[in-house]
C-alpha positions as CSV (number, residue, x, y, z in Angstrom):
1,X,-43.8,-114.4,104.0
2,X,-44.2,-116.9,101.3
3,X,-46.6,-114.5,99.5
4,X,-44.9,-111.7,99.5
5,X,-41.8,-113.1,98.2
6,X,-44.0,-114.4,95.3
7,X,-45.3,-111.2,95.0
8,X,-42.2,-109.2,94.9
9,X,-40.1,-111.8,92.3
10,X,-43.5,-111.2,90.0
11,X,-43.1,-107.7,90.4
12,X,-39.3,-108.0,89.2
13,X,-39.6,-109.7,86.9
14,X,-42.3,-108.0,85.1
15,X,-39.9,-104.9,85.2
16,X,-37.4,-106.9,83.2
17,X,-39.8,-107.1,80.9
18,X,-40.9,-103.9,80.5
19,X,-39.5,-102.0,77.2
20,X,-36.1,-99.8,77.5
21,X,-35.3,-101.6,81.3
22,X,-32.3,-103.6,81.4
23,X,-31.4,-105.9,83.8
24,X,-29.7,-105.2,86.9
25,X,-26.3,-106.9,85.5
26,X,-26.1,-105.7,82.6
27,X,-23.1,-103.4,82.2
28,X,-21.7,-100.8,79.4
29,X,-18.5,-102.5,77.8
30,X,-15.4,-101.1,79.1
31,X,-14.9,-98.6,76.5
32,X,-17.9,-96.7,76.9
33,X,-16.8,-93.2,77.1
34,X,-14.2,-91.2,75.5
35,X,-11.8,-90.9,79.1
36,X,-12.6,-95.0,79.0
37,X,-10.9,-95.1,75.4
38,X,-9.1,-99.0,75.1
39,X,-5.5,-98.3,74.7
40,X,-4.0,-99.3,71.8
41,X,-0.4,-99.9,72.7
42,X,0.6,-101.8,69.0
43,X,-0.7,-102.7,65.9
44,X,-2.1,-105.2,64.4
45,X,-5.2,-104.7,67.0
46,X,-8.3,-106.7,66.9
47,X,-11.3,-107.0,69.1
48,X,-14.7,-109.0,69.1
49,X,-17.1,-106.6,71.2
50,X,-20.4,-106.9,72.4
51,X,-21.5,-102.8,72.1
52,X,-25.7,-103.6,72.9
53,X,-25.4,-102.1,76.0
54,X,-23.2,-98.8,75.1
55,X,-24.3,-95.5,75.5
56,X,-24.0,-92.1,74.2
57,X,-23.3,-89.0,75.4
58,X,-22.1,-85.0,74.5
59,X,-18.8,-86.1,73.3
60,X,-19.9,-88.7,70.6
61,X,-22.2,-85.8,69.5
62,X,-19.0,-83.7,69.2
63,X,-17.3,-86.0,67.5
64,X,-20.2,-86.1,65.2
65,X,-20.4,-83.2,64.1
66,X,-16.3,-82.2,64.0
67,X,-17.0,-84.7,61.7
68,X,-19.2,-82.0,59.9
69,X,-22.3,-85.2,60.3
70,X,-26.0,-84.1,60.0
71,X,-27.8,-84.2,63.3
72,X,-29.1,-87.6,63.1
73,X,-29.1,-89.6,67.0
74,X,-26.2,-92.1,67.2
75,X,-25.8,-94.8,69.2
76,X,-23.5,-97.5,71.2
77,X,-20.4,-95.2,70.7
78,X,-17.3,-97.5,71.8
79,X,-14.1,-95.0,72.5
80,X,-10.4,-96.4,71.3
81,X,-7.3,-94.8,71.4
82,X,-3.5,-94.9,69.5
83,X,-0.4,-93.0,69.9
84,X,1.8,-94.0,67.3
85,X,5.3,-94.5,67.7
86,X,6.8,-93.3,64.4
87,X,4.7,-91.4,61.4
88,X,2.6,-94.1,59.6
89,X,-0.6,-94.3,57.7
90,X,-3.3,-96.6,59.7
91,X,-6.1,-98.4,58.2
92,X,-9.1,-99.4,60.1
93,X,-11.8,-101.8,59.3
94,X,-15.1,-102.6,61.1
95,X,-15.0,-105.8,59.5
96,X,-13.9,-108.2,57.7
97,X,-16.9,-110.3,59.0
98,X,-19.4,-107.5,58.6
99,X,-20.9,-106.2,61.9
100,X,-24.6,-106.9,62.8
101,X,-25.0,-103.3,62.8
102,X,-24.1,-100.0,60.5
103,X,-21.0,-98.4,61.5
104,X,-19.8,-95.1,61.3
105,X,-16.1,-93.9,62.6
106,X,-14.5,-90.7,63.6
107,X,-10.9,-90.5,64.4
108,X,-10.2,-87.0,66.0
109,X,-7.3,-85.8,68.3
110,X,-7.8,-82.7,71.1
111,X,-10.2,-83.5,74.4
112,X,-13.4,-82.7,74.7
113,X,-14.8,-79.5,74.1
114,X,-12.2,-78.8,71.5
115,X,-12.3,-81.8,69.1
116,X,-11.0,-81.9,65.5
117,X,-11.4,-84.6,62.9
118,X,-8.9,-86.6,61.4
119,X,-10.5,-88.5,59.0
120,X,-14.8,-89.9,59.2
121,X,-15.8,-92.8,57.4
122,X,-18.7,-95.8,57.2
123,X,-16.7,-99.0,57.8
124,X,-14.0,-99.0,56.2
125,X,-11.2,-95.9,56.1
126,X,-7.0,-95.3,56.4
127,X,-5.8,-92.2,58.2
128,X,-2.0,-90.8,58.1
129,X,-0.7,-91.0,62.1
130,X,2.3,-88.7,63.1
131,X,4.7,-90.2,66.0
132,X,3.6,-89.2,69.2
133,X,-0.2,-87.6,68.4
134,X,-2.5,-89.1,70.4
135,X,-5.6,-90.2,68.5
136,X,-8.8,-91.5,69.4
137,X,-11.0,-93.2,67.4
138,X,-14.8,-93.4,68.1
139,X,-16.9,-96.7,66.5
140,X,-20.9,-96.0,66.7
141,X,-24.1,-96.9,65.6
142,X,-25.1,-94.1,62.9
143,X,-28.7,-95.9,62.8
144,X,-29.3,-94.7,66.4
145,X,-29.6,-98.5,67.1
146,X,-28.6,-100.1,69.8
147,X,-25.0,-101.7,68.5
148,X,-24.5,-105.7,68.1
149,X,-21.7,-107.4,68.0
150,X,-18.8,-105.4,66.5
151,X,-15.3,-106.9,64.8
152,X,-12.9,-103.8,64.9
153,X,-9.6,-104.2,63.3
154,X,-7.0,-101.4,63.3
155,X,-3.3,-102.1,61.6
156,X,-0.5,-100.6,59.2
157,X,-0.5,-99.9,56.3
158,X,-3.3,-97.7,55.3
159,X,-3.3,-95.2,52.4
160,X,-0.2,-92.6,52.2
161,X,0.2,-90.2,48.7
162,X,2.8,-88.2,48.8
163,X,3.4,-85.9,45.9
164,X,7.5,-84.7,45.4
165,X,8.0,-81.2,46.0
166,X,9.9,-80.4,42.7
167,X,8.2,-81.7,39.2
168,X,10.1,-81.7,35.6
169,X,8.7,-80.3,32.7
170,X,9.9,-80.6,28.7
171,X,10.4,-76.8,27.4
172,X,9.8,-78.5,23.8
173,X,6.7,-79.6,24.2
174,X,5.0,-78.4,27.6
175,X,4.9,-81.9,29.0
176,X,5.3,-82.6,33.2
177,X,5.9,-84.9,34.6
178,X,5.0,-85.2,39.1
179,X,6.8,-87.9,41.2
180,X,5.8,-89.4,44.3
181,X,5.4,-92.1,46.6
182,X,2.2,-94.5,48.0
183,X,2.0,-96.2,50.4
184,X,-1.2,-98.8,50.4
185,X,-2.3,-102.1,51.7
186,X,-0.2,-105.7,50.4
187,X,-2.4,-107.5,48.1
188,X,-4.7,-104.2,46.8
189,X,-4.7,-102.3,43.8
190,X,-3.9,-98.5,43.5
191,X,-5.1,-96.3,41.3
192,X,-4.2,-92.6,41.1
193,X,-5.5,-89.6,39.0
194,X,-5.8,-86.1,39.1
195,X,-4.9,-83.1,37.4
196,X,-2.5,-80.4,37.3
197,X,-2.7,-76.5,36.7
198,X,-0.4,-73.7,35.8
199,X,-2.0,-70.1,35.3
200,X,-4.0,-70.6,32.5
201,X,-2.3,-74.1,31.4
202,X,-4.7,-77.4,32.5
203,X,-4.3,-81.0,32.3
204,X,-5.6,-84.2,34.0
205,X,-4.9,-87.8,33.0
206,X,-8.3,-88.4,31.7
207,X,-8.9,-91.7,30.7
208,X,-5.1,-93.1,32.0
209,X,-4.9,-92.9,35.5
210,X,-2.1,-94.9,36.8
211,X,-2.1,-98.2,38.8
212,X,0.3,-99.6,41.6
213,X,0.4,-103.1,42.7
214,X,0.7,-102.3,46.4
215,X,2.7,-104.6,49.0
216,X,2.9,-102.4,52.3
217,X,5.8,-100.5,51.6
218,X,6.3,-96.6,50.4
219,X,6.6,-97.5,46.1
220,X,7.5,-94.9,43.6
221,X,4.7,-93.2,40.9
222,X,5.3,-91.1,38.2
223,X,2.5,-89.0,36.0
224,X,3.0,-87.5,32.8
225,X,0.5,-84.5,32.1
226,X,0.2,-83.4,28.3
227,X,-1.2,-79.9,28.9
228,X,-4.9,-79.3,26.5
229,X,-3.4,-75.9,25.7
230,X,-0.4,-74.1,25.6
231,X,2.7,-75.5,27.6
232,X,3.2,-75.6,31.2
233,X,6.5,-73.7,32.4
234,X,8.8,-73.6,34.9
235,X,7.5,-72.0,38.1
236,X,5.1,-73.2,40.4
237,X,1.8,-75.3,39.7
238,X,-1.3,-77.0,41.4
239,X,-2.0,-80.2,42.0
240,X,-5.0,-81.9,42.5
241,X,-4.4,-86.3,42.9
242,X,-6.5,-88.6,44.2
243,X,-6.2,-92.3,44.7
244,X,-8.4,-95.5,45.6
245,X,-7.7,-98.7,46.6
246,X,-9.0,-101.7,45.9
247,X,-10.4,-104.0,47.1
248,X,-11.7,-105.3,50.7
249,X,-14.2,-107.2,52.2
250,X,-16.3,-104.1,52.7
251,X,-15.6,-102.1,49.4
252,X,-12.3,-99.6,48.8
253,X,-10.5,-97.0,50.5
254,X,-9.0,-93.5,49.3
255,X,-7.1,-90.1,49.6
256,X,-7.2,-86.9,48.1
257,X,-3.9,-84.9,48.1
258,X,-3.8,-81.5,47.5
259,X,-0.2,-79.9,47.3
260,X,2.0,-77.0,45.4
261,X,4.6,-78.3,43.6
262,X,7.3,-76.2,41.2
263,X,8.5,-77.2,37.8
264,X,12.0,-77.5,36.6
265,X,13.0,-77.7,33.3
């Protein structure tokens, strides 16, 4: 008896050892799979998790490539998931200690089989939430590694451009002028630039973009564009804006803003 007890605990325990066997108690963190998604009843939200022994299955591949990702292997795909209560933009970071691992997130809304993709970024990355869509954001390891330890903060405000439906322009001298709002992180830096197009009329602000100190709350912008020829009119015109923010632990965050907007003289 004494021998084969020996025998078997030598026989275990060279099976621990062996490469890609786990132990028996090891266990997939909570979150593992997309139906498992940690609620996220309010924000701020932040979690410590340890994601070395999460897996990966057909979903995270969909989520992949609704993110319109290469087909690279993923790993340790840890499922969260928000229902905002009023319209808000949300910013997520995989930070601010950096995580022993490279990060890649997908926020998507639908179920599987019929995902679509909010917004896909490394580690850093702001998304605009309307009240009541549920949304589900998916952390993973894009080096196909087996995860680490991961810091996930999600929290309010991220990055919101909105561009005013109805822009001015100067008859005399083909000046317009768009108005807006942003809303982007306290304690960053905003910077916003673009162009604007009318037929055959073109401008962009070049080398004077504009900058807004941002403190969390919806601020007014306004952009003059001097046309390089001719004079833009009254009618509508196209608008191109993007803005980044600056600066976080792990780099900047943006939004490009695409809209219509008609000129008034």
């Amino acid at each position: 008896m004494k021998l084969k007890l020996i025998l078997t605990t030598a026989i275990v325990g060279a099976a621990l050892a062996l490469p890609g066997v786990s132990s028996a108690w090891a266990q997939a963190p909570p979150n593992d799979t997309f139906e498992q998604a940690t609620v996220i009843s309010s924000l701020p939200f932040s979690q410590i998790l340890d994601t070395t022994q999460a897996t990966t299955d057909s979903t995270d591949a969909e989520a992949l490539a609704a993110c319109g990702g290469p087909s690279f292997p993923v790993g340790a795909t840890v499922w969260y998931e928000y229902t905002p209560p009023v319209d808000q933009s949300v910013l997520i970071l995989t930070g601010p200690i950096p995580p022993s691992y490279p990060t890649g997130v997908a926020v998507v809304t639908g179920s599987p089989g019929s995902l679509s993709a909010v917004n896909c970024f490394p580690d850093l990355g702001s998304f605009v939430a309307t009240a009541g869509q549920t949304y589900h954001i998916g952390v993973a390891d894009v080096s196909g590694g087996s995860g680490g330890t991961l810091h996930l903060t999600v929290e309010t405000p991220g990055v919101d451009l909105k561009v005013d439906r109805f822009g001015r322009f100067d008859p005399r001298t083909g000046v317009a002028t768009l108005t807006g709002t942003l809303i982007c992180p306290s304690g960053t830096t905003a910077t916003i630039s673009g162009d604007l197009s009318q037929r055959t009329t073109f401008a962009n602000t070049g080398q004077n973009p504009i900058e807004v100190v941002c403190n969390g709350a919806a601020q007014p912008w306004s952009i003059a564009f001097t046309p390089f020829d001719g004079k833009f009119k009254g009618g509508p015109a196209d608008v191109l804006l993007g803005v980044s923010v600056c600066c976080f632990p792990s780099g900047g965050i943006g939004q490009t803003v695409i809209e219509r907007a008609t000129l008034r003289g």
